[in-house]
C-alpha positions in Angstrom: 60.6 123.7 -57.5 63.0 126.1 -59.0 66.1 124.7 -56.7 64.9 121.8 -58.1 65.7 122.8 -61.8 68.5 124.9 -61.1 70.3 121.6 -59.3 69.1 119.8 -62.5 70.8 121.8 -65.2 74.0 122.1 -62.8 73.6 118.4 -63.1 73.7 118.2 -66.8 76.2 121.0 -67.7 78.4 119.9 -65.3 79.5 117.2 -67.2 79.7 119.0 -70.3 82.1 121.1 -68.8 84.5 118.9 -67.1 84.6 117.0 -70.8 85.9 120.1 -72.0 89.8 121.2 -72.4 91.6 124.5 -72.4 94.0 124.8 -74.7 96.4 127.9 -73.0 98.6 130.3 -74.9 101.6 131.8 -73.6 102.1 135.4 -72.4 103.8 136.2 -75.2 102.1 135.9 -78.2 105.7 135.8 -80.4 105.8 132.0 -78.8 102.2 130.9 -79.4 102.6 128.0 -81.9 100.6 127.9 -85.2 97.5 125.8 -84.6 94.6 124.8 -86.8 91.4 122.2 -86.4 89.9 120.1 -89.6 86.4 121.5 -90.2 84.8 118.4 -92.5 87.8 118.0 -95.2 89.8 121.2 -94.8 92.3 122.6 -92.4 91.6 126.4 -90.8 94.0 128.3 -88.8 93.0 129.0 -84.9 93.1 132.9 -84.3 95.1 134.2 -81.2 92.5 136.4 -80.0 92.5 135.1 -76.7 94.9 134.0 -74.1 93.2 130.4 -73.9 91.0 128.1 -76.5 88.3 125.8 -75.6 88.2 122.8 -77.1 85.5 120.3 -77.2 85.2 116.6 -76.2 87.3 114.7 -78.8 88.5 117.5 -80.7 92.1 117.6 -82.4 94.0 120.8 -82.7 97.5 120.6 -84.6 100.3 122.9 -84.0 103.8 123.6 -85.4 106.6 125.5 -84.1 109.5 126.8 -86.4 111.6 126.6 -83.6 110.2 123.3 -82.0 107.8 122.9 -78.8 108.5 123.3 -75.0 106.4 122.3 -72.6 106.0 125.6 -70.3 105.2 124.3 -66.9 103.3 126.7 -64.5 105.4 128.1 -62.2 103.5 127.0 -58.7 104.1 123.6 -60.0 107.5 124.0 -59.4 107.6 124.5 -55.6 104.0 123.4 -54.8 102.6 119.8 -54.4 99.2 120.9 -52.9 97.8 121.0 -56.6 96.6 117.3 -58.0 97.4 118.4 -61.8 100.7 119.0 -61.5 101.9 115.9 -61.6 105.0 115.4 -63.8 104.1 115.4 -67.6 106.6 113.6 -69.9 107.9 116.7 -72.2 108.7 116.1 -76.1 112.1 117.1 -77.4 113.0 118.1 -80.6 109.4 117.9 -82.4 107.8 120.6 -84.1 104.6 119.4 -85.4 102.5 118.4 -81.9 98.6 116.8 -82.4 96.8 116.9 -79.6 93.2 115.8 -78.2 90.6 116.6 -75.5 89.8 113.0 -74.1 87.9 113.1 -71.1 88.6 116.9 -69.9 92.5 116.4 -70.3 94.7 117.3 -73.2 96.8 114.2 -74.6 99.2 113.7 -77.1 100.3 110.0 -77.9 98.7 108.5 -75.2 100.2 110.9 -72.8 98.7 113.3 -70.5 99.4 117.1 -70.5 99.2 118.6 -67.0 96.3 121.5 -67.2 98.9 124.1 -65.4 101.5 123.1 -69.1 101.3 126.2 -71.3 102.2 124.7 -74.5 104.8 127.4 -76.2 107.6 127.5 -79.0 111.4 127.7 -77.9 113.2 130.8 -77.8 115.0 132.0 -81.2 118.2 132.2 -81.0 119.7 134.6 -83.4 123.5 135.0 -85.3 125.5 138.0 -85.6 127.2 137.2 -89.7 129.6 138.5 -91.6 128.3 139.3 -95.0 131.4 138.4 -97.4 132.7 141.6 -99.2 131.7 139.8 -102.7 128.2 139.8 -102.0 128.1 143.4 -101.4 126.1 145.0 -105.1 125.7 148.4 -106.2 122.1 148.0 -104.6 124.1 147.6 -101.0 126.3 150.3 -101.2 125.2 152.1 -98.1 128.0 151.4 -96.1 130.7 153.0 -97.0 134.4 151.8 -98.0 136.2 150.4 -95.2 133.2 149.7 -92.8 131.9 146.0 -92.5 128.4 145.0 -92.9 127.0 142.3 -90.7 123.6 140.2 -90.6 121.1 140.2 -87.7 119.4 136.7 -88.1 118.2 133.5 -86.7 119.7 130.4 -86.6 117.5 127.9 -85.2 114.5 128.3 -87.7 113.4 126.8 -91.0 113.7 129.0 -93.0 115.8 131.6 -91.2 114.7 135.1 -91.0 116.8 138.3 -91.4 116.0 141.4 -88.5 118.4 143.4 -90.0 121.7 144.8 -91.8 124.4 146.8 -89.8 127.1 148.8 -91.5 129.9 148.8 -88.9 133.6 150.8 -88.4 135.3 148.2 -86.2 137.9 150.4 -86.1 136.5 153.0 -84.0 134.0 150.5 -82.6 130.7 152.4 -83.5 127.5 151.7 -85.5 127.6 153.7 -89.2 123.9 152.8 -90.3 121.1 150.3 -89.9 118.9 149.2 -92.8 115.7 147.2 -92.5 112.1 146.3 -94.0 109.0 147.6 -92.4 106.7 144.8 -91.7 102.4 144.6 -91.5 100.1 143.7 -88.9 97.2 141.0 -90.8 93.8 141.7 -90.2 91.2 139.4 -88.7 88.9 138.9 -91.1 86.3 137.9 -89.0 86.2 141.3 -86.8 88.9 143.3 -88.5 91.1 143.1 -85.0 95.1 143.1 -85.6 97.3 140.0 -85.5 100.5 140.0 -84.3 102.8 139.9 -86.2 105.1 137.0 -86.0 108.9 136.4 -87.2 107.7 134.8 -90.6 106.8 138.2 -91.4 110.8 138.8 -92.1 112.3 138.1 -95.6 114.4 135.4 -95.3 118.1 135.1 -95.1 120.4 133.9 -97.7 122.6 131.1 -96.3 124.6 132.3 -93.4 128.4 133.4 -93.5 130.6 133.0 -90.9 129.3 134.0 -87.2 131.0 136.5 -85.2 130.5 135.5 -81.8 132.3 138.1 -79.6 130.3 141.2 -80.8 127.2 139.9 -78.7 128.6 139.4 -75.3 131.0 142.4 -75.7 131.4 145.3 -73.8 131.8 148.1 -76.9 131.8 151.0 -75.1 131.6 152.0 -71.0 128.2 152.0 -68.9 125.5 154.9 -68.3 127.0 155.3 -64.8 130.1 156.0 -65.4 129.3 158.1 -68.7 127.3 160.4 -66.0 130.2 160.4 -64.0 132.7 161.3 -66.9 130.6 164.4 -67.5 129.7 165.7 -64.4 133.6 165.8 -64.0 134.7 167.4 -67.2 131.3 170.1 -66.9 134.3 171.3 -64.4 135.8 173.4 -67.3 132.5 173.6 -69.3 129.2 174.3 -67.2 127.4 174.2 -70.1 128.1 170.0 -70.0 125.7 170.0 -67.2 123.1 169.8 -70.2 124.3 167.4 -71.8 122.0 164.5 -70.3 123.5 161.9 -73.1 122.6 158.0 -72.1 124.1 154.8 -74.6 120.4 153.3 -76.1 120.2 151.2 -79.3 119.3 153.6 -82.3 116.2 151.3 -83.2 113.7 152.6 -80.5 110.3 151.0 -81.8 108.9 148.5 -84.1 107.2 144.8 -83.6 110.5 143.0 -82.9 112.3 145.9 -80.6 112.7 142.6 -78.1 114.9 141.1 -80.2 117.1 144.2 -81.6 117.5 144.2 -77.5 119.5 141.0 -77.7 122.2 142.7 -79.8 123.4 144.3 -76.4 125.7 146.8 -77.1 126.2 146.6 -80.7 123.1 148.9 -81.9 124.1 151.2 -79.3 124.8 155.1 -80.1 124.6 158.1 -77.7 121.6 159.9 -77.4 120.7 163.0 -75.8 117.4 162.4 -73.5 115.4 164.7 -74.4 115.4 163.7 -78.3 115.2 159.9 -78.0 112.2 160.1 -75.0 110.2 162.7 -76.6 110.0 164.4 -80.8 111.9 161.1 -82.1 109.0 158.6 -79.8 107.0 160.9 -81.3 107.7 160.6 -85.1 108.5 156.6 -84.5 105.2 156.2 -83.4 103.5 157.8 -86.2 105.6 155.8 -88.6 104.5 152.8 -87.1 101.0 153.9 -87.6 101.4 154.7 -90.9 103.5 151.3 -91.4 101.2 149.2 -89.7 98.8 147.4 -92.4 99.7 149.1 -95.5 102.9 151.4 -96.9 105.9 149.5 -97.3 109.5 150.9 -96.6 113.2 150.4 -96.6 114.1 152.2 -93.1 117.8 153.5 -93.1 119.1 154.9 -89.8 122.6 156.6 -88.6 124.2 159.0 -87.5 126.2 161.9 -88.8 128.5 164.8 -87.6 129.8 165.4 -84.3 127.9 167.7 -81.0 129.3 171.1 -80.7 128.7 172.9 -77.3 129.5 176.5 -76.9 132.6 177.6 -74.5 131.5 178.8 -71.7 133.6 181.9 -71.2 132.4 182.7 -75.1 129.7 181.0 -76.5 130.5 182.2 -79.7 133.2 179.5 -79.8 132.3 175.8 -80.2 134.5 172.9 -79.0 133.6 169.2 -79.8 132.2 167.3 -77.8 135.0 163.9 -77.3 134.8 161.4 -74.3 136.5 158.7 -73.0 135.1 155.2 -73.7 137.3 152.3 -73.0 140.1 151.5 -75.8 138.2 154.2 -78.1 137.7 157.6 -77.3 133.9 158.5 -78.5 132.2 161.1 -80.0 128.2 162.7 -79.2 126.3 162.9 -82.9 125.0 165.8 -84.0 122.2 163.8 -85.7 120.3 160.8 -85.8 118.8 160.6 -89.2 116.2 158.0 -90.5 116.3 157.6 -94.9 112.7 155.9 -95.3 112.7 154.6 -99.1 109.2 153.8 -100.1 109.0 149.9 -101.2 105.6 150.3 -103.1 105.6 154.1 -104.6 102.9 155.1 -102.2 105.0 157.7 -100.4 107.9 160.0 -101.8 111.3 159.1 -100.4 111.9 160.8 -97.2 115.0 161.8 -94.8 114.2 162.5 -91.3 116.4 164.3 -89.1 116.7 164.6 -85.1 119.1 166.9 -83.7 121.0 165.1 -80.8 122.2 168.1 -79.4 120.6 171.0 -76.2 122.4 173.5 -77.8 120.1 174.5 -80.8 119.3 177.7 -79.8 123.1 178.8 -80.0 123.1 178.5 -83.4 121.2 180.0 -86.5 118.5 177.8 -87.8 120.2 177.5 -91.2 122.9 176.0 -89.1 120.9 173.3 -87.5 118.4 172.5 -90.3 120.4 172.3 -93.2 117.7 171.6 -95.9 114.2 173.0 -96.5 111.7 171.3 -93.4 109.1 169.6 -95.5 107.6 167.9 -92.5 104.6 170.1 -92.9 103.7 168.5 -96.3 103.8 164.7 -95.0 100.6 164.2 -94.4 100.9 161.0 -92.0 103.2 163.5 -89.5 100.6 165.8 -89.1 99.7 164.7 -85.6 102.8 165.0 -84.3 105.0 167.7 -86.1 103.4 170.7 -84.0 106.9 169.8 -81.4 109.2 169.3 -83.9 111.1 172.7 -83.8 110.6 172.7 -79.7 114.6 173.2 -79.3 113.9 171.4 -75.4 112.3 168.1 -77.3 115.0 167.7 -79.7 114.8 169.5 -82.6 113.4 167.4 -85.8 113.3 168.1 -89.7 112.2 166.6 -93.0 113.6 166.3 -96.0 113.6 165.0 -99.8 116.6 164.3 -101.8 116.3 167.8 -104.1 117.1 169.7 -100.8 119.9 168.3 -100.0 122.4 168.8 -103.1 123.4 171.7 -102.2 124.3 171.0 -98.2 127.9 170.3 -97.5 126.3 167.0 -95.4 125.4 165.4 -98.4 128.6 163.9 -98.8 128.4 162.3 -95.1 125.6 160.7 -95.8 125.7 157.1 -97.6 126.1 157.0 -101.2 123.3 154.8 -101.9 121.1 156.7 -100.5 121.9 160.2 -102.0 122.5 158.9 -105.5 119.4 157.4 -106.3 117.7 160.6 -107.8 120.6 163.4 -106.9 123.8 163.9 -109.1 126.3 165.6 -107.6 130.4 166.6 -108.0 132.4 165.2 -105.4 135.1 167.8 -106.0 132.1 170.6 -105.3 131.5 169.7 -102.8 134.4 170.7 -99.7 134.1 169.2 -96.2 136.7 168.6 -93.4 137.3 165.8 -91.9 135.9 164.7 -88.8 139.6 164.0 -87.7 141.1 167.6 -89.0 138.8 169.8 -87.4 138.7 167.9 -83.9 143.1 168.2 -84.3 142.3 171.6 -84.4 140.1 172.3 -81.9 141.3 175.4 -79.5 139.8 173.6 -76.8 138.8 169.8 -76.3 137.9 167.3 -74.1 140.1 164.5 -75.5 141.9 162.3 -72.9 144.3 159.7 -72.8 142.8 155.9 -72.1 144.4 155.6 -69.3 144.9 159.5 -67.9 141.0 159.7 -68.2 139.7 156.5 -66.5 142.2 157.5 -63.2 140.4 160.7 -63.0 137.4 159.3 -63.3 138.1 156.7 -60.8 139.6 159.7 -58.1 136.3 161.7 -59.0 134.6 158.3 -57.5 136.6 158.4 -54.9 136.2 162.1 -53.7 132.6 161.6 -53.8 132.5 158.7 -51.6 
């Protein structure tokens, strides 16, 4: 009797679930598409809180992608034709607003029929590399300085487009000055308080787009991590204290909800980092801004670099050389810091310059030396996790600071205007600093090579060690 009611209620679900449809979302939750049902007369957004949706016999989802739909097809549909359902669906183009239906334990759209192994997804975003026209640039924007060129990181295949970022840019020397960007907030699910990803509406959007400058995404801006290590094994020759110097080309943006797509900008965001730093303190600070950032407190995040890496001599470490190597056309320089201005969008938080020492040589100098401002990390309450490392010289040495401290630092000055000016006066003529370019001309010792003279030995180091 009880096989007998177990076949029976198989009997009657099954059915029920073969009616049924599974609405699938893709891996990646940045290309799920923004779907809603009509619940009597109004219109509610579907959660992603799954990877799939059941839908129910004859019920109609809508979705809309920004960037238009593409019919994902499961893989094993490719190569396979053992599976009945993978039969060939017939794929929209160029539509963003799809309305589909479960009819008889299939999804349909139009009369057609979507295979159950078609992930339904958004296109990729394809994004733009702009010039932003000197007459646009306000008092407000004055963070790059004179001479350097400020470019837009946005899309172009969305309505509206969305900026990622701004990048302040020396195409003379080829390298990266600053980066500025907004902080952005995870929403909360209101019916269980989980996060929601955060998707690219999120970003402000851009104004209309300048011209595009093509060739800085493809290009090659500065030599590969191979041969970098191979440059100075070879010049630790005359300097064994080089063999420290573990330094690796990485894009100075390092974490955050859209690090994917500061990836795409190749070499462009690139600086040169010393290992220990970027791997450990600064992971360690980014990660407790993005806790702090990630449903309330609002920021304008500045980064850049400043100075150059000193490294003692070897047969006197009281003596410091600069640290100069041979990159392509260029010839590049190590920085001494990677510094992060985070300037509070909502008054919540004080106004707050963070500081990473790029360098393994700390512990040559005097600590005045290397933190050249009163460390308030102590007193910011959201580090508090974290900070215990922050003066480990092996981890990369980090400190805080607010604008009052620094007035009186001889850095001040190589730190953008904009960002020192907004509650600091100061004299220019005070204030006296070489040049990056005088004191590297008058180096007793230097590592400066010819293009040419420096990729040959290079290329005979290869060769000896083959």
């Amino acid at each position: 009797m009880f096989k007998f009611k177990i076949l029976w209620i198989f009997c009657y679900l099954l059915p029920m679930v073969w009616s049924d449809c599974i609405l699938q979302f893709p891996h990646n939750m940045e290309y799920v598409p923004e779907w809603k049902t009509e619940i009597g007369k109004r219109w509610f957004k579907i959660p992603y809180i799954t990877r799939g949706l059941l839908m129910k016999e004859g019920e109609t989802f809508e979705g809309h992608c920004p960037t238009k739909f593409n019919f994902e097809e499961n893989p094993r549909c490719s190569y396979s034709t053992e599976f009945d359902d993978c039969s060939e669906t017939s794929s929209p183009s160029d539509i963003e607003t799809l309305t589909i239906t479960c009819d008889g334990g299939l999804l349909g759209y139009n009369n057609n029929i979507i295979s159950p192994h078609t992930t339904l997804r958004c296109n990729d975003v394809d994004w733009s590399i702009s010039q932003w026209e000197t007459m646009e640039i306000s008092e407000s924007e004055s963070w790059c300085r004179d001479k350097h060129q400020i470019f837009t990181l946005s899309t172009k295949n969305l309505k509206p487009n969305r900026t990622l970022a701004y990048i302040c840019y020396d195409l003379n020397e080829f390298s990266l000055q600053a980066v500025k960007y907004k902080t952005v907030h995870h929403q909360v699910n209101n019916w269980n308080t989980k996060l929601m990803p955060i998707t690219l509406s999120s970003l402000p959007t851009t104004s209309p787009l300048s011209n595009e400058v093509k060739f800085l995404n493809p290009s090659f801006l500065h030599i590969q991590n191979e041969l970098l290590q191979d440059q100075l094994e070879y010049i630790s020759d005359a300097n064994a204290w080089l063999k420290l110097a573990n330094y690796e080309y990485g894009s100075i943006i390092q974490s955050g909800p859209y690090l994917r797509y500061f990836k795409q900008y190749n070499e462009l965001l690139d600086i040169l980092w010393w290992h220990n730093l970027r791997i450990t303190n600064w992971q360690r600070f980014l990660n407790a801004f993005e806790e702090h950032t990630k449903t309330e407190n609002t920021y304008d995040v500045y980064m850049g670099t400043l100075d150059v890496v000193k490294i003692p001599s070897w047969s006197n470490p009281n003596e410091m050389e600069y640290l100069e190597l041979e990159n392509g056309f260029v010839n590049g320089t190590a920085p001494q810091y990677v510094w992060t201005y985070l300037e509070s969008g909502d008054d919540k938080n004080p106004d707050l310059y963070v500081f990473g020492y790029n360098s393994p040589y700390a512990e040559f100098f005097n600590y005045n030396d290397v933190a050249f401002c009163r460390d308030i990390c102590d007193e910011i309450d959201w580090l508090k996790d974290v900070r215990s490392t922050f003066h480990y010289a092996n981890f990369g040495f980090i400190f805080c600071c607010n604008l009052d401290s620094l007035k009186d630092s001889p850095y001040v000055q190589k730190l953008p205007h904009r960002l020192t000016s907004r509650r600091l006066l100061y004299q220019k003529e005070n204030v006296s600093v070489p040049s990056q370019a005088s004191r590297i001309e008058n180096l007793k010792t230097n590592f400066k090579f010819k293009a040419l003279e420096g990729l040959n030995r290079i290329k005979e180091f290869l060769r000896k060690k083959e």
